[in-house]
C-alpha positions in Angstrom: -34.6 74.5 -6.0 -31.1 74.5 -8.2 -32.6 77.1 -10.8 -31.9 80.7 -9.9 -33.8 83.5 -13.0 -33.4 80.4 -15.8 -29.6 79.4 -15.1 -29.2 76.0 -13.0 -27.6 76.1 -10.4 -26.1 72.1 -9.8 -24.7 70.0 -11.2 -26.1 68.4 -14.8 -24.5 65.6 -16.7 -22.2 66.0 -19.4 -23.0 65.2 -23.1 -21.7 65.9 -26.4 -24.0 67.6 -29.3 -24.3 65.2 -32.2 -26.3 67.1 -34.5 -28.2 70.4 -33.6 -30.9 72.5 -35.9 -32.9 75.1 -35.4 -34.2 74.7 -31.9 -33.0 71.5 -31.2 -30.2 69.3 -30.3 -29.3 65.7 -30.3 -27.1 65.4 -27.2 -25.2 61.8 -26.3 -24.8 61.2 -22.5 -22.2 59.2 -21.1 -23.7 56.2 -18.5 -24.8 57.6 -14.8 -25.6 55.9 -11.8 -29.2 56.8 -10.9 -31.6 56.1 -7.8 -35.1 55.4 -9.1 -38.5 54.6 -7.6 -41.4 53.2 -10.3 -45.2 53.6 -8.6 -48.8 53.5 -9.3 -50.0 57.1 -8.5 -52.9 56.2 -6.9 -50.5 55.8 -4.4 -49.8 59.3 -4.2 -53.4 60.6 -4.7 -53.2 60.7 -8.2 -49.6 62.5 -8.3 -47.6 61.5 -10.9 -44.5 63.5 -9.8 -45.1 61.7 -5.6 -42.0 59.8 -6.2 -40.0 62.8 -5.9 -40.5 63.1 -2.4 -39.0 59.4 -2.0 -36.2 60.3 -4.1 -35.4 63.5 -2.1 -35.9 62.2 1.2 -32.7 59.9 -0.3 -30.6 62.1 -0.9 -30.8 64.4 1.8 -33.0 67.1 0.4 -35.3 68.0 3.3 -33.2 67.0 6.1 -31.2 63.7 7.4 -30.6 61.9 4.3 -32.5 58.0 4.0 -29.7 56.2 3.3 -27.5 53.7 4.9 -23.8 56.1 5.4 -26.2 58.2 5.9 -24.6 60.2 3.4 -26.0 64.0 2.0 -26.1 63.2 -1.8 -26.0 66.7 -4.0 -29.4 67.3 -5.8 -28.7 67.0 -9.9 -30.9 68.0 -12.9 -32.9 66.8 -15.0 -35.5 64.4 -13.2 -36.3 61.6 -15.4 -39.9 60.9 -15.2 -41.0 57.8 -17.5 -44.9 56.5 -18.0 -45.1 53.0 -18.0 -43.8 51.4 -20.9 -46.1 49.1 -23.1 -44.3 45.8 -23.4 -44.9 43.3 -26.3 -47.7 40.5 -26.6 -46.3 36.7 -26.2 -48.0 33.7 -25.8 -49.5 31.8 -23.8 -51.6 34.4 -22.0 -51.7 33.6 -18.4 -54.8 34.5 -16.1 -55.6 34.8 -12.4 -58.6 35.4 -10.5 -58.3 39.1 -8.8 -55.8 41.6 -9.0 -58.6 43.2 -11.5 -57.1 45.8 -14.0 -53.8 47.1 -15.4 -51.8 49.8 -13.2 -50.3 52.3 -14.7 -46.9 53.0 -13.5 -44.2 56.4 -13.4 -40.7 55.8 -13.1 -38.7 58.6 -11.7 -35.0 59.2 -11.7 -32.7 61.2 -10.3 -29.0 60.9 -12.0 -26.7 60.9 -9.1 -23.3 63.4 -9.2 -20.5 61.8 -11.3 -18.6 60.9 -8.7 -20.6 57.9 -8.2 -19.0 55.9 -11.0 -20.7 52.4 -10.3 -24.0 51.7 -8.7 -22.2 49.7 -5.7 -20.2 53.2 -4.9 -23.8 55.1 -3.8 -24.8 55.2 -0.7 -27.8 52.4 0.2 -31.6 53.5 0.6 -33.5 52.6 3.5 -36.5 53.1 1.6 -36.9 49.8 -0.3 -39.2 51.4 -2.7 -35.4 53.1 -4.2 -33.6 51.4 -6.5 -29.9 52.5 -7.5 -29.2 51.6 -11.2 -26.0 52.2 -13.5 -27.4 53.8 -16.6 -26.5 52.8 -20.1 -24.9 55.7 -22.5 -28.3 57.4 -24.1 -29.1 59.7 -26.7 -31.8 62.4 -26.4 -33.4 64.8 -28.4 -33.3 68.4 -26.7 -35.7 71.3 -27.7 -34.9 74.7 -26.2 -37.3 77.5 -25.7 -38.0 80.7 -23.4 -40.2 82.0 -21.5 -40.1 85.2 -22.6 
């Protein structure tokens, strides 16, 4: 979907190369509005990538999109998948009786097109699970490669 023999096809975001080496890049993005669901994925037997389907089902992807206009959103790349982050100790400790057990949690994005300046101008989800989020400007670390 969106990659045709290694070139994709939609629409990516824009970013400027701070420092590239052999292999590798340090690209800077500009902030994004994104739609995000986070989940155990127990929920989705074990899937860690069942949040796509949530995120698609928003946008349009596999038929009348699950938003509010309802609105056909177009499909961007990268997903942004995220394990769950490991948060500091503080005191006190706090403890209740059930719940037994940490979850584990993914967080997937999907960057919405840049014509969705602020998070108020994308369309609503009817899923309640989807979140839409302004992203902050970020800095990544790129490695390219082939398949060859």
């Amino acid at each position: 979907m969106g990659m045709v023999f290694g070139k994709i096809a939609v629409e990516t975001p824009k970013h400027t190369v701070v420092k590239s080496g052999d292999g590798y890049e340090i690209r800077e993005y500009p902030p994004a509005v994104a739609a995000e669901v986070t989940y155990d994925p127990s929920d989705f037997k074990g899937d860690k990538d069942g949040g796509f389907m949530v995120l698609a089902k928003y946008i349009g992807v596999f038929g009348k999109p699950e938003n509010q206009k309802p609105e056909k959103i177009a499909m961007t790349a990268p997903v942004i998948t995220k394990e769950g982050e490991k948060i500091a100790m503080t005191a006190p400790v706090v403890t209740k009786e059930g719940g037994g057990g940490e979850k584990k949690t993914v967080t997937m994005q999907f960057l919405l097109p840049e014509m969705y300046k602020k998070a108020e101008d994308a369309p609503r989800p009817t899923d309640e699970r989807v979140v839409i989020k302004e992203e902050g400007g970020r800095k990544y670390g790129v490695v390219t490669f082939s398949v060859e």
